[in-house]
C-alpha positions in Angstrom: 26.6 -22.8 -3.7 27.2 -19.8 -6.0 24.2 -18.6 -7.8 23.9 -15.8 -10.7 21.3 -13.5 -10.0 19.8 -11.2 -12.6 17.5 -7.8 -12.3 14.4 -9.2 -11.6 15.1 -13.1 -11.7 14.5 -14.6 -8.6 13.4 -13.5 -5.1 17.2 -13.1 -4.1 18.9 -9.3 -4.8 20.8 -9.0 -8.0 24.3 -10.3 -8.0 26.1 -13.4 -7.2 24.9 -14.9 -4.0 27.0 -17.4 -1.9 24.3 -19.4 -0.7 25.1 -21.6 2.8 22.8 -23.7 4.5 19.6 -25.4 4.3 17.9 -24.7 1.5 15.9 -25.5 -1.7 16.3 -23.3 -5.0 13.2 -23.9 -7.4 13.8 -23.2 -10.9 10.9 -22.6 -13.0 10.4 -23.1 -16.9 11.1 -19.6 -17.4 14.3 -19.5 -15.0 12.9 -17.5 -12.4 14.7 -18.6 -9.1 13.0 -19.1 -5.8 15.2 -19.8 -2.8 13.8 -21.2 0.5 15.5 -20.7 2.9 15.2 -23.0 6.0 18.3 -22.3 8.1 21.5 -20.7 6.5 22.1 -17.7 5.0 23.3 -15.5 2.0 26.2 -13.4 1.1 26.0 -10.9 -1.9 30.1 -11.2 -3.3 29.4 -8.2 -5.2 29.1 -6.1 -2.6 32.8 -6.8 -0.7 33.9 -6.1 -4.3 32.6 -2.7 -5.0 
């Protein structure tokens, strides 16, 4: 899954996360994001871009 992640928006970094694994991703009512991460892992595309 590809998630957007903004400055100070979920418990992830800022940026777009390819998310892998197995995992919940709890959206609140204010769209904060909390991932849980149970076995997987995370790759920030921004940074092999920049």
């Amino acid at each position: 899954m590809l998630a957007g992640i903004g400055e100070h928006d979920s418990n992830l970094p800022r940026g777009e996360q390819l998310i892998d694994g197995i995992y919940t991703l709890d959206i609140s009512a204010t769209g904060y994001k909390t991932l849980h991460m149970i076995h997987g892992s995370t790759d920030d595309i921004c940074a092999h871009i920049g």
